[in-house]
MARROMAR-975524 format. One record per residue (C-alpha): residue number from 1; residue in one letter; z, y, x. Coordinates in pm, whole numbers, plus 50000, padded with zeros to 5 digits. Layout:
% MARROMAR-975524
fivo=NUM, marlum=A, c3=Z, c2=Y, c1=X
...
//
This chain:
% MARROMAR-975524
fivo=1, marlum=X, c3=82614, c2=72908, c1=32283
fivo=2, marlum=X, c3=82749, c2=73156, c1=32567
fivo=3, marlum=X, c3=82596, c2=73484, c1=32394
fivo=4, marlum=X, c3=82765, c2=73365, c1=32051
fivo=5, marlum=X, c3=83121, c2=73321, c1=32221
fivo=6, marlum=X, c3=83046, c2=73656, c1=32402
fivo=7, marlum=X, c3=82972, c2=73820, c1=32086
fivo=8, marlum=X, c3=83254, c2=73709, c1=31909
fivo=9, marlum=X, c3=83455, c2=73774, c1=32122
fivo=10, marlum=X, c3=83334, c2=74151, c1=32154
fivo=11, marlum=X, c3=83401, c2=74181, c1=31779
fivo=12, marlum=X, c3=83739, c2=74063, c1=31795
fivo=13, marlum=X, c3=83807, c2=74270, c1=32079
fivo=14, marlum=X, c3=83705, c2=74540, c1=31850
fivo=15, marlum=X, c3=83949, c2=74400, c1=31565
fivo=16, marlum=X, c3=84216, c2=74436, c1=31797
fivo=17, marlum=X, c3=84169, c2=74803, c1=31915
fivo=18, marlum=X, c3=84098, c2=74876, c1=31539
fivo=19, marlum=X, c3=84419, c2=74720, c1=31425
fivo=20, marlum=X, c3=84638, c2=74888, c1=31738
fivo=21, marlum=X, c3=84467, c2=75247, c1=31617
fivo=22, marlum=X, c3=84522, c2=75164, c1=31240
fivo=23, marlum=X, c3=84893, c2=75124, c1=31326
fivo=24, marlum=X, c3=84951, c2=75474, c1=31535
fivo=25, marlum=X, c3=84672, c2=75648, c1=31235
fivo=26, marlum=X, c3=84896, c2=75464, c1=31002
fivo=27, marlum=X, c3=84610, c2=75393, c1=30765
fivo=28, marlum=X, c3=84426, c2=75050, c1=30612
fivo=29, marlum=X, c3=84279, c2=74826, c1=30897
fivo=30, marlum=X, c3=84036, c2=74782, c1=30726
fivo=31, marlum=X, c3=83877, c2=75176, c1=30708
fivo=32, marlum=X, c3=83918, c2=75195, c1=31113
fivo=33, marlum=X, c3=83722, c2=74857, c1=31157
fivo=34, marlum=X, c3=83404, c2=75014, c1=30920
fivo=35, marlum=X, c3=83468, c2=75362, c1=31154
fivo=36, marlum=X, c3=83464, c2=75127, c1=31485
fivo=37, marlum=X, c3=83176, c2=74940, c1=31349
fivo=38, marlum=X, c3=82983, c2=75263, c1=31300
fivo=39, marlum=X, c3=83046, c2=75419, c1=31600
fivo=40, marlum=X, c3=82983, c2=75126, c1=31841
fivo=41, marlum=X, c3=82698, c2=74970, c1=31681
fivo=42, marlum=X, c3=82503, c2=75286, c1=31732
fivo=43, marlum=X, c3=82601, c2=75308, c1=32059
fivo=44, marlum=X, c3=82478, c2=74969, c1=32139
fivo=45, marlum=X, c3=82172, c2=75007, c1=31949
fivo=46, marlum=X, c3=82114, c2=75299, c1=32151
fivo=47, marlum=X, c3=82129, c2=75215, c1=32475
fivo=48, marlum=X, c3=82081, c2=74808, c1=32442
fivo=49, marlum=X, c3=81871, c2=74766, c1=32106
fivo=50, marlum=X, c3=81914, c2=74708, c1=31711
fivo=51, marlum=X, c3=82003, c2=74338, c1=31803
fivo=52, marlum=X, c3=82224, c2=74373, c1=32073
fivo=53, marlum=X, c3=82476, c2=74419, c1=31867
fivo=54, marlum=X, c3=82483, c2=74116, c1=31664
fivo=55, marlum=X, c3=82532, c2=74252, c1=31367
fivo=56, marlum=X, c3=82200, c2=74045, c1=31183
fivo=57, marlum=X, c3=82321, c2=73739, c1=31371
fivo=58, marlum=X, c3=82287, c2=73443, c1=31062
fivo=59, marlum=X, c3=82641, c2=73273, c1=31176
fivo=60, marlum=X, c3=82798, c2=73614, c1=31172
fivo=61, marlum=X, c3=82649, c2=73709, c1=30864
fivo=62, marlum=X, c3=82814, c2=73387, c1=30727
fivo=63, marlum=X, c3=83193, c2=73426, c1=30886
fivo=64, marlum=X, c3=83133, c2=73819, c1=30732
fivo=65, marlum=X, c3=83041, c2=73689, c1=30405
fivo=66, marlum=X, c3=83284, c2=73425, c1=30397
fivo=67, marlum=X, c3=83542, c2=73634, c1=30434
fivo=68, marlum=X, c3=83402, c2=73848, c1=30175
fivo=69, marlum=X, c3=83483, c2=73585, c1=29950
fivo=70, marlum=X, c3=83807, c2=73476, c1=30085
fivo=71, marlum=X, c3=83936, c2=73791, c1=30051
fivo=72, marlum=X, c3=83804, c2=73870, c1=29694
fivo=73, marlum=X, c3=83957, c2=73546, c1=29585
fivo=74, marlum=X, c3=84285, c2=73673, c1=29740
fivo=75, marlum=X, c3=84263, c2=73955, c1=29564
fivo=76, marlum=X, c3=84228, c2=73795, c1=29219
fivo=77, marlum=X, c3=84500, c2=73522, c1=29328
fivo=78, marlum=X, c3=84770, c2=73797, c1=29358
fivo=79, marlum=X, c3=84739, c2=73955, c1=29007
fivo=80, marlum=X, c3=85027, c2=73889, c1=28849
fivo=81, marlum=X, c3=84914, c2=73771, c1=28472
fivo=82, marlum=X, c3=85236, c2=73867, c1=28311
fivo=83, marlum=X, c3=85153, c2=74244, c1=28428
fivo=84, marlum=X, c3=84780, c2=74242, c1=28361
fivo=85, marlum=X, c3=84873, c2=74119, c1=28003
fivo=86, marlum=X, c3=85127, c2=74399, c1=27993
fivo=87, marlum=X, c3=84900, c2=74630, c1=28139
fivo=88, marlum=X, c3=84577, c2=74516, c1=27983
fivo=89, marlum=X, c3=84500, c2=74809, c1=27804
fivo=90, marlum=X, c3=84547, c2=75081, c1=28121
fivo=91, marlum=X, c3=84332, c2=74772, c1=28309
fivo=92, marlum=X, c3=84057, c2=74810, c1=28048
fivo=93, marlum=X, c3=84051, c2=75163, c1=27980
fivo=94, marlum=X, c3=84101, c2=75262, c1=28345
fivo=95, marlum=X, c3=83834, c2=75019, c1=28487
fivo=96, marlum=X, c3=83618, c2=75111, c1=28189
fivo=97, marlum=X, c3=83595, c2=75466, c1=28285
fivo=98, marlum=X, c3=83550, c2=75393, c1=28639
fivo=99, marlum=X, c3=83214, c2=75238, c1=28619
fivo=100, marlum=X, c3=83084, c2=75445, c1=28294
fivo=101, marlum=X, c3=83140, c2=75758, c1=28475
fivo=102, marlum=X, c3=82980, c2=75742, c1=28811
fivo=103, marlum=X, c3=82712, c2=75539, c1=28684
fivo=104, marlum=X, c3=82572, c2=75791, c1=28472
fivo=105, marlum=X, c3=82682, c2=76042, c1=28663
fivo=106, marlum=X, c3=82524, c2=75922, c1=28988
fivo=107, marlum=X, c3=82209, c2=75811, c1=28818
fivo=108, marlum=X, c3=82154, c2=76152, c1=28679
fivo=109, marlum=X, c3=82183, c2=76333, c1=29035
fivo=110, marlum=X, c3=81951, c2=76079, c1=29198
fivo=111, marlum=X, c3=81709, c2=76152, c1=28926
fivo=112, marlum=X, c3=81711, c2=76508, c1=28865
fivo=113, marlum=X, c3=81860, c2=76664, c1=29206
fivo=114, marlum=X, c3=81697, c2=76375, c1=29440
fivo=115, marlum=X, c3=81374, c2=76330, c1=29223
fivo=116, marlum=X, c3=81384, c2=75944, c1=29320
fivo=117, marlum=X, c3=81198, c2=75717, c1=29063
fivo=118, marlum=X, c3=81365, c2=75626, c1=28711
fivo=119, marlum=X, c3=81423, c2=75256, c1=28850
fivo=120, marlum=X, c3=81573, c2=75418, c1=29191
fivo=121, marlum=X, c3=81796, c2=75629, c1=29014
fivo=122, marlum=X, c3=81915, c2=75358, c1=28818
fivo=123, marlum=X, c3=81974, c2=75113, c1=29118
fivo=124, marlum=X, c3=82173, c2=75446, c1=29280
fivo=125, marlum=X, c3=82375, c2=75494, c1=28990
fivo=126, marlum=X, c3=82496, c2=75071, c1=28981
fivo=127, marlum=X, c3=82513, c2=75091, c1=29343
fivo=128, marlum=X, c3=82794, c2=75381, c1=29321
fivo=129, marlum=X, c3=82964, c2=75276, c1=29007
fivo=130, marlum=X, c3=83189, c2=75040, c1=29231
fivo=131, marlum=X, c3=83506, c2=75046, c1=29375
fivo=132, marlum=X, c3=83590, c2=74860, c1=29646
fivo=133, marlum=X, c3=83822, c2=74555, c1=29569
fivo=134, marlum=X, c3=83796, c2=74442, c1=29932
fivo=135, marlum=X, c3=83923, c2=74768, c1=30050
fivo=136, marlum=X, c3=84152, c2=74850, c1=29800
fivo=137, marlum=X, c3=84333, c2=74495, c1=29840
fivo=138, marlum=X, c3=84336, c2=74527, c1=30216
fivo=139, marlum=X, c3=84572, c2=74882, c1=30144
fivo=140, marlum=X, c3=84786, c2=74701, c1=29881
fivo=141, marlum=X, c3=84848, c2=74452, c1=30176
fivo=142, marlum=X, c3=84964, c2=74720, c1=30413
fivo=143, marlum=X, c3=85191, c2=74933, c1=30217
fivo=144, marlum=X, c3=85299, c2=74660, c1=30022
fivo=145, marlum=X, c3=85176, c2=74814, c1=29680
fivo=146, marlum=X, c3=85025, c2=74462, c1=29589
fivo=147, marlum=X, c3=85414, c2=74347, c1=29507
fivo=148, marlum=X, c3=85471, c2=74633, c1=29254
fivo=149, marlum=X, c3=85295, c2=74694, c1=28897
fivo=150, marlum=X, c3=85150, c2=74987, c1=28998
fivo=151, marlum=X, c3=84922, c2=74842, c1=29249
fivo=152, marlum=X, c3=84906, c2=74532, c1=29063
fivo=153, marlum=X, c3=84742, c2=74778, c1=28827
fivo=154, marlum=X, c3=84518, c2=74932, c1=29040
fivo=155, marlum=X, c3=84336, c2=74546, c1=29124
fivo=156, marlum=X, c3=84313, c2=74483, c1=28738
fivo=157, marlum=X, c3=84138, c2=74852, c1=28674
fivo=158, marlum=X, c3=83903, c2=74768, c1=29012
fivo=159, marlum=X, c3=83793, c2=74385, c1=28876
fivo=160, marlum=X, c3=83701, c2=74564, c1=28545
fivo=161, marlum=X, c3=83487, c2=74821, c1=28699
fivo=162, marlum=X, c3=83342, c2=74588, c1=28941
fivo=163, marlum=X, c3=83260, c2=74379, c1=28641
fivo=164, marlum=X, c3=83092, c2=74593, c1=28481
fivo=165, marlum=X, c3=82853, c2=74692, c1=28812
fivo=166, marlum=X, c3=82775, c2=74313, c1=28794
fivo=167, marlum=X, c3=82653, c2=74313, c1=28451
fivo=168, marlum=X, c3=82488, c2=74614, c1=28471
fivo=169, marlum=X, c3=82283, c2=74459, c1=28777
fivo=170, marlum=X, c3=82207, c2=74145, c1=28623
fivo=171, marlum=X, c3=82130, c2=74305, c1=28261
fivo=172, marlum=X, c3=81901, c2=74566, c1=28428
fivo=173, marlum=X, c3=81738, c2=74421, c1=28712
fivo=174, marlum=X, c3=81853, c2=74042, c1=28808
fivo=175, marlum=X, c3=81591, c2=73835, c1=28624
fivo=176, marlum=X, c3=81723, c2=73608, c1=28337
fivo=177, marlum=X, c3=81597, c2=73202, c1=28379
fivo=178, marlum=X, c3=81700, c2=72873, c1=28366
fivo=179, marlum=X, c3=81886, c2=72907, c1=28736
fivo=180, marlum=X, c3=82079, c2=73146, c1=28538
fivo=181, marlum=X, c3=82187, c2=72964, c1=28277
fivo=182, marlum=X, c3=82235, c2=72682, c1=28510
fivo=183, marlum=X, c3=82480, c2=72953, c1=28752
fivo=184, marlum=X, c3=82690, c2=73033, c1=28409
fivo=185, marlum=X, c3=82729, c2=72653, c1=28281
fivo=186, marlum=X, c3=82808, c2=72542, c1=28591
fivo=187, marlum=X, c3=83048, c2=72841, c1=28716
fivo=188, marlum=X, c3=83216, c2=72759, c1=28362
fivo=189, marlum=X, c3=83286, c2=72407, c1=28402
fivo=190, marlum=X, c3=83416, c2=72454, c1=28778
fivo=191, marlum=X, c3=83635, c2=72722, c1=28663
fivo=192, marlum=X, c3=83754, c2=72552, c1=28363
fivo=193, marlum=X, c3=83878, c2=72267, c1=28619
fivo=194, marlum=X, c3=83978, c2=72465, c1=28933
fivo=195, marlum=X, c3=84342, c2=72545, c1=28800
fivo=196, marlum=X, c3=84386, c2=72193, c1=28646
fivo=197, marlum=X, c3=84260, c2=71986, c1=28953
fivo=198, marlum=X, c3=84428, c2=72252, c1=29188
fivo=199, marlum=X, c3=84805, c2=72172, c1=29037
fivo=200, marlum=X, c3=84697, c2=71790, c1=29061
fivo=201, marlum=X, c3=84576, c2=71813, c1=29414
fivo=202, marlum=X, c3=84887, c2=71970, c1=29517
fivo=203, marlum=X, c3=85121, c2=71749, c1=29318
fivo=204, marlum=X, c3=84959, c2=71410, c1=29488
fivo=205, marlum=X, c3=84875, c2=71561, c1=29843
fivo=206, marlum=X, c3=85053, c2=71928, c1=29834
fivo=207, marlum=X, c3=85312, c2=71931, c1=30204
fivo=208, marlum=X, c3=85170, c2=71583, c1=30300
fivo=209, marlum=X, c3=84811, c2=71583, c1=30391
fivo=210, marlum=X, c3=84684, c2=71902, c1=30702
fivo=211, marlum=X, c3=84643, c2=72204, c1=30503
fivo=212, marlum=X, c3=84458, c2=72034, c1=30200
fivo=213, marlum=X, c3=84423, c2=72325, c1=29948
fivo=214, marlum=X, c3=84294, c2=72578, c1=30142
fivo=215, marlum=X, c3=84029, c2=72308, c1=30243
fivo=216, marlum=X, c3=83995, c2=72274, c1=29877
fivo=217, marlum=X, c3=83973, c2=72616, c1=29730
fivo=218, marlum=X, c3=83758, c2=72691, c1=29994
fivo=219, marlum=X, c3=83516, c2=72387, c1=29902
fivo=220, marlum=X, c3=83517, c2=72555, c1=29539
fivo=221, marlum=X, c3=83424, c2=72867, c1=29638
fivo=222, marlum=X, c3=83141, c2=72755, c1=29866
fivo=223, marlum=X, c3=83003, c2=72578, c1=29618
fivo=224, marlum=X, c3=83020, c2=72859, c1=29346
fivo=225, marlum=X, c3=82870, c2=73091, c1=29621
fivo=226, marlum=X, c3=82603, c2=72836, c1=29670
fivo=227, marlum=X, c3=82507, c2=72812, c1=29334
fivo=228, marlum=X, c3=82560, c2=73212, c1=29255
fivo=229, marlum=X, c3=82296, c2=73238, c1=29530
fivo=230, marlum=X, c3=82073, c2=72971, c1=29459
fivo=231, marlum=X, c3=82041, c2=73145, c1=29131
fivo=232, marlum=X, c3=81952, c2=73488, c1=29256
fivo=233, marlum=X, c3=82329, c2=73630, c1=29206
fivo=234, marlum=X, c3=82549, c2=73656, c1=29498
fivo=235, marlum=X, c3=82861, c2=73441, c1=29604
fivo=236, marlum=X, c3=83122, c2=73691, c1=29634
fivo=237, marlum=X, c3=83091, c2=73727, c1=29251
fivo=238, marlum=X, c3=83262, c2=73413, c1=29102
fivo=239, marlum=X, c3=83552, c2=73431, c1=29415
fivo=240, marlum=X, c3=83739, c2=73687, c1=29218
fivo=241, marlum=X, c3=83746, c2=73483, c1=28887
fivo=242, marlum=X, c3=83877, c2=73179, c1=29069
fivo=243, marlum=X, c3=84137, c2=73358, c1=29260
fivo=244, marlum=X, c3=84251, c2=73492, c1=28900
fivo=245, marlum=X, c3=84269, c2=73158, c1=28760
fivo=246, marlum=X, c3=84478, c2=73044, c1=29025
fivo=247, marlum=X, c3=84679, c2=73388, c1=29054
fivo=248, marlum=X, c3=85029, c2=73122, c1=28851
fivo=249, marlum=X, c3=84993, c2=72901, c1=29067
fivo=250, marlum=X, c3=84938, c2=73128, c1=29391
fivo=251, marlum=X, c3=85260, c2=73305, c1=29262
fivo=252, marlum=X, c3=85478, c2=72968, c1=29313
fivo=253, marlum=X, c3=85320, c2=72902, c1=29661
fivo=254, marlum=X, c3=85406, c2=73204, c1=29866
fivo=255, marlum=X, c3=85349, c2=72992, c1=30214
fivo=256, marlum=X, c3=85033, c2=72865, c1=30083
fivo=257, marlum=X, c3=84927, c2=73201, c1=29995
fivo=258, marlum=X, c3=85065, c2=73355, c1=30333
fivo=259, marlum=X, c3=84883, c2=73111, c1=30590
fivo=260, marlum=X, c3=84505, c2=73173, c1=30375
fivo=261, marlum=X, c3=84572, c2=73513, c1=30412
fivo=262, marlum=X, c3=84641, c2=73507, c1=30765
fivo=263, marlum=X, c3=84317, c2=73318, c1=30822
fivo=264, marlum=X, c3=84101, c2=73544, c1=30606
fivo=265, marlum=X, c3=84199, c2=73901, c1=30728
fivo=266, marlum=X, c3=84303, c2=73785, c1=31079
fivo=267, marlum=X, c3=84035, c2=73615, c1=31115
fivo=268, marlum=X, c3=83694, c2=73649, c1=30904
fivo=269, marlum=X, c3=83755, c2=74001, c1=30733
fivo=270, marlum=X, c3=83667, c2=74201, c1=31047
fivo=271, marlum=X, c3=83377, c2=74037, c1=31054
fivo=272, marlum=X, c3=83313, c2=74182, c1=30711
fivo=273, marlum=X, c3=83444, c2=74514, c1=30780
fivo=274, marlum=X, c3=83279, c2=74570, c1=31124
fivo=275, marlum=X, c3=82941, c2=74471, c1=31032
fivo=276, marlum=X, c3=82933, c2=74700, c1=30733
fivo=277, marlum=X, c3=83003, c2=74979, c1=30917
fivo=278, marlum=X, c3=82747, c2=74861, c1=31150
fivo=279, marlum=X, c3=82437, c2=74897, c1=30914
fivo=280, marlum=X, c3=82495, c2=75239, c1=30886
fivo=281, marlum=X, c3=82201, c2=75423, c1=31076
fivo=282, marlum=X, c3=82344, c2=75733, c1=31237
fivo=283, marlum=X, c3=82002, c2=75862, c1=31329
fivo=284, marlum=X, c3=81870, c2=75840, c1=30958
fivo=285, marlum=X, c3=82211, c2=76038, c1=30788
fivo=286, marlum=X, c3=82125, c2=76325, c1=31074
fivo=287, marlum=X, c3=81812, c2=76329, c1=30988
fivo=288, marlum=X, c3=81872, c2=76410, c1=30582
fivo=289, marlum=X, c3=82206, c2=76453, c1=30556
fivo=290, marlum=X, c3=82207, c2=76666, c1=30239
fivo=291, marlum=X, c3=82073, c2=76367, c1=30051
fivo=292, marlum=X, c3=82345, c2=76168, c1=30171
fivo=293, marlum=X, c3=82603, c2=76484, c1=30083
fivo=294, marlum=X, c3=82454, c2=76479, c1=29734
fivo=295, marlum=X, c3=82532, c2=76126, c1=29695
fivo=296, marlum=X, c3=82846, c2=76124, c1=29843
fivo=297, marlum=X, c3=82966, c2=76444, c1=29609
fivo=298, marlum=X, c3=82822, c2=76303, c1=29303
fivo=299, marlum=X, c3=83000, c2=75986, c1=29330
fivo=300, marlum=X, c3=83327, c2=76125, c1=29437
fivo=301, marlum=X, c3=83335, c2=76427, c1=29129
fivo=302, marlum=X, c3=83210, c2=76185, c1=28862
fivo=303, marlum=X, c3=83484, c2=75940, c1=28936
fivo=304, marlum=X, c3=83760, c2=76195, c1=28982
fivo=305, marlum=X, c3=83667, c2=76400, c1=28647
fivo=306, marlum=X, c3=83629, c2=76093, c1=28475
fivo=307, marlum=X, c3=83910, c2=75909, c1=28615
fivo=308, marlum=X, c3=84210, c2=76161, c1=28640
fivo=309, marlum=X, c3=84243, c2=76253, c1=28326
fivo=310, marlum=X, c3=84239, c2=75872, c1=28200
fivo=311, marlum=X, c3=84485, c2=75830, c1=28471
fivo=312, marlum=X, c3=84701, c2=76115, c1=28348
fivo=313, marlum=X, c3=84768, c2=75897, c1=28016
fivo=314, marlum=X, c3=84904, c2=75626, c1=28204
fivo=315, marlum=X, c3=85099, c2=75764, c1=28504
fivo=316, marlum=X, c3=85280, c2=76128, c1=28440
fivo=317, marlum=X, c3=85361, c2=76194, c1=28845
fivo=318, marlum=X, c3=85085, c2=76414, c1=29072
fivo=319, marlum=X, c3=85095, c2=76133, c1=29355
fivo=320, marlum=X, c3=85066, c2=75806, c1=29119
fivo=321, marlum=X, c3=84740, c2=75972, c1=28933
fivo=322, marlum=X, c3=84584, c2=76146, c1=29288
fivo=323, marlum=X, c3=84643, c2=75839, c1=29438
fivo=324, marlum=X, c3=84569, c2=75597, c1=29172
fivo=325, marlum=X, c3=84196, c2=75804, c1=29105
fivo=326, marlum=X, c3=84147, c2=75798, c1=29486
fivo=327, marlum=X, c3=84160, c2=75444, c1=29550
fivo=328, marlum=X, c3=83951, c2=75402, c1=29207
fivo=329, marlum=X, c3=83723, c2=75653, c1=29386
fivo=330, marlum=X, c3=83649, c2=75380, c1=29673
fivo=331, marlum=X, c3=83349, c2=75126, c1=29738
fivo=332, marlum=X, c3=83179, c2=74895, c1=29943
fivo=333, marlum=X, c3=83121, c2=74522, c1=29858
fivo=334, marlum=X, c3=82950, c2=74516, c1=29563
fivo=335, marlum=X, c3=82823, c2=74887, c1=29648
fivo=336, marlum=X, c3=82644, c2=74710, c1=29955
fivo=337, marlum=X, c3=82589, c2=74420, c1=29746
fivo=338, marlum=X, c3=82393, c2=74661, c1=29502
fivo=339, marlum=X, c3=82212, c2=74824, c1=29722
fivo=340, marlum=X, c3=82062, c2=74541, c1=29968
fivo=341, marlum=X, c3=81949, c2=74379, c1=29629
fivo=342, marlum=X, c3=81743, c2=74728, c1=29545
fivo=343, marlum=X, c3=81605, c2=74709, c1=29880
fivo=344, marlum=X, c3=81498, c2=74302, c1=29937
fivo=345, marlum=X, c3=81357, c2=74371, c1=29582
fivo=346, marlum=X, c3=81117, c2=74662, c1=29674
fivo=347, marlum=X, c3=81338, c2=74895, c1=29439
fivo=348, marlum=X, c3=81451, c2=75134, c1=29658
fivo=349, marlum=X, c3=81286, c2=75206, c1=30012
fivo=350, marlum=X, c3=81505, c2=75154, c1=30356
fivo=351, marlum=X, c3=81555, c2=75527, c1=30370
fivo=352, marlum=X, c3=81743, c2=75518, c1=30007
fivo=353, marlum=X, c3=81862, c2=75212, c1=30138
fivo=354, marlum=X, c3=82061, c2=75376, c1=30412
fivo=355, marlum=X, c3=82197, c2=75669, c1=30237
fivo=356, marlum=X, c3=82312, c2=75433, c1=29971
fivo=357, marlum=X, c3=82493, c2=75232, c1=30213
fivo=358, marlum=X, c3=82661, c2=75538, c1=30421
fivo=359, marlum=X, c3=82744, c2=75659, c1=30077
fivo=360, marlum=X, c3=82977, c2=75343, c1=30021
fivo=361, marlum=X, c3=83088, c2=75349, c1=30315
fivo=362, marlum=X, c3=83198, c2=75713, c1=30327
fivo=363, marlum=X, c3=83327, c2=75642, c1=29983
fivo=364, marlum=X, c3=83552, c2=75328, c1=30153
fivo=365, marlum=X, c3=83690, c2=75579, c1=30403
fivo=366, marlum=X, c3=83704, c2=75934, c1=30283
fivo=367, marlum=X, c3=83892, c2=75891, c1=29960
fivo=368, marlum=X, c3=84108, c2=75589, c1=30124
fivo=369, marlum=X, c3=84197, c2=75817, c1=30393
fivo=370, marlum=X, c3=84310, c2=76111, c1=30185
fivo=371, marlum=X, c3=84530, c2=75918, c1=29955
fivo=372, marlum=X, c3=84723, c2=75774, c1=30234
fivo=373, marlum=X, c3=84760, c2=76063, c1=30391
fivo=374, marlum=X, c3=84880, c2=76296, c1=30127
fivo=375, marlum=X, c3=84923, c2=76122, c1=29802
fivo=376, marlum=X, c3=85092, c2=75751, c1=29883
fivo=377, marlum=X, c3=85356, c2=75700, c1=29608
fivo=378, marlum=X, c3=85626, c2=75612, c1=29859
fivo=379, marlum=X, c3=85881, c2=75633, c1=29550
fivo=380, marlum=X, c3=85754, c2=75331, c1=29365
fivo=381, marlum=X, c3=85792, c2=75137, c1=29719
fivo=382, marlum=X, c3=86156, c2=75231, c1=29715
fivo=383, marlum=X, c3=86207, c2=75140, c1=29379
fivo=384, marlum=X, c3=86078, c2=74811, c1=29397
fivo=385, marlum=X, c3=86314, c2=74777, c1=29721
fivo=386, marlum=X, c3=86580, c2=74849, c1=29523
fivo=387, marlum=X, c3=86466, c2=74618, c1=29204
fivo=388, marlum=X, c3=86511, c2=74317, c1=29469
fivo=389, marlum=X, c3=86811, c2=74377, c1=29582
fivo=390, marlum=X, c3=86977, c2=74435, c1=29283
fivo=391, marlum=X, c3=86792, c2=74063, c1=29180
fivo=392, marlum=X, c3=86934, c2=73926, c1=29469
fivo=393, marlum=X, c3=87277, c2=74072, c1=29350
fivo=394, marlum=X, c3=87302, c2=74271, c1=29694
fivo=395, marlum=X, c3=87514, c2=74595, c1=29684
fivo=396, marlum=X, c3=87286, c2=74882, c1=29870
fivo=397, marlum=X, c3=87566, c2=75037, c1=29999
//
């Protein structure tokens, strides 16, 4: 019990350096925790051992992929329907796009540039398709870009292109049986139920009984995760549909809302964040890093060159379509979901393995980095500023 304390607290410790240099870098917390992850895992592991770190620990493995799922579901839970409606055709074409084109593209260069195996390639190519919803919610957070339609935008384009990673993994690789169909009934039925018994719960029990509907939305979504593993799928994958079936009622309970998100990213996301940049082997990108340069670049172009001019239809300024593709141009959870299913299935090799996983990571970072940096539509922050105040019927002046 005394090493688990003193590892936890060591990785909070680390969450709150991370979060004191994400606010002087003025970038996402999220990008510095991977970074610190990196950096001190492989110091550790150098000097102390691979385990010393903790990072393979099974409870922290759980409060990482818990908050995984907490923080997916958040991310569904703040789409505003009435703008994804609105929006659904920018959504669809946008998030389309953003899976088509790096999955062929980044299947082709693992194939014909890498030489890996046809079934390699094609793991590469799912495994890069992604953007990173955990990420990309985590900066909507911080610059407040999850209030406007614009970034409201961005998380509708990002759940269609992580959708279609998901059914591109199952189609070509997951195997199809009864657990399956079992995993769809069932995930049906709960879902079908979870807005319904949610409104009920909170009309009976809502402001009376401690903090009942996180305890119950969090029930749902370990049991959903149970049963998306027990099938062969993984749990983080039916959090995102929940949180978007309860994204009307999350929009009338902005306390409710406010304290789950306090415990997820204060709490259970750097966990998440820290041990994926932990996995990253240091020694192993050093050792080849053109192959992980080659993935990195052939991720990066095919999204850009298949995302900006898609972009360009929707949004006419430089900074909303830079920005906008950059973001798009992200990964990690299902990227790292993608890839440790290749691996545990003998379909790529732990080499692969690793520059997969740097490549999602770089791709969490890199692109994150540069759009906040140089291309953060600070206007449409301003303009939504202004939009509630004149609501509110308060003179700027």
């Amino acid at each position: 019990m005394e090493k688990i304390f003193i590892i936890a607290a060591l990785w909070l410790g680390l969450a709150v350096f991370s979060a004191i240099i994400a606010h002087h870098l003025r970038v996402s917390i999220a990008l510095v925790e991977i970074c610190v992850g990196v950096i001190v895992a492989n110091i550790v592991g150098y000097f102390y051992g691979a385990d010393a770190f903790g990072s393979n620990f099974e409870w922290l493995q759980f409060l990482a992929s818990t908050g995984a799922v907490l923080l997916t579901f958040l991310a569904g839970a703040e789409l505003d329907p009435n703008v994804i409606r609105y929006k659904w055709k920018e959504v669809v074409i946008v998030g389309a796009v953003g899976f088509i084109a790096p999955f062929l593209g980044c299947t082709a260069f693992a194939r014909y540039i890498l030489h890996w195996n046809v079934q390699a390639s094609w793991l590469a190519g799912i495994a890069l398709s992604t953007t990173s919803m955990a990420v990309v919610y985590a900066v909507m957070l911080e610059t407040g870009f999850n209030k406007t339609e614009f970034g409201k935008g961005i998380l509708g384009a990002c759940f269609i292109n992580d959708l279609g990673t998901v059914l591109a993994l199952g189609i070509i690789f997951a195997p199809f049986t009864y657990k399956t169909v079992i995993f769809v009934a069932g995930s049906v039925l709960i879902l079908g139920l979870f807005p319904f018994a949610t409104s009920l719960l909170t009309k009976i029990y809502g402001n009376r009984t401690a903090a009942i509907r996180s305890k119950w939305v969090i029930f749902v979504l370990f049991a959903l995760g149970a049963l998306a593993l027990w099938s062969g799928s993984e749990a983080v994958l039916p959090a995102y549909i929940a949180g978007l079936l309860l994204a009307e009622f999350a929009s009338k309970e902005h306390l409710w809302v406010k304290r789950l998100r306090t415990l997820t990213v204060g709490f259970l996301t750097p966990f998440y964040f820290i041990r994926a940049g932990s996995l990253v082997s240091v020694a192993a990108l050093i050792s080849a890093p053109f192959v992980f340069l080659i993935l990195f670049i052939s991720k990066v172009l095919s999204k850009i060159f298949g995302l900006y001019p898609v972009i360009g239809i929707f949004r006419k300024k430089q900074k909303e379509k830079w920005y906008y593709t950059l973001l798009m141009s992200t990964g990690l959870t299902f990227g790292t979901i993608s890839a440790l299913y290749g691996y545990s299935h003998n379909i790529i090799t732990q080499h692969q393995y690793s520059f997969l996983v740097a490549t999602v990571i770089a791709s969490a970072v890199i692109p994150t980095l540069i759009a906040n940096f140089a291309f953060i539509p600070t206007h449409l922050l301003e303009r939504e500023d202004t939009r509630k105040l004149m609501a509110e019927g308060i003179d700027e002046e």
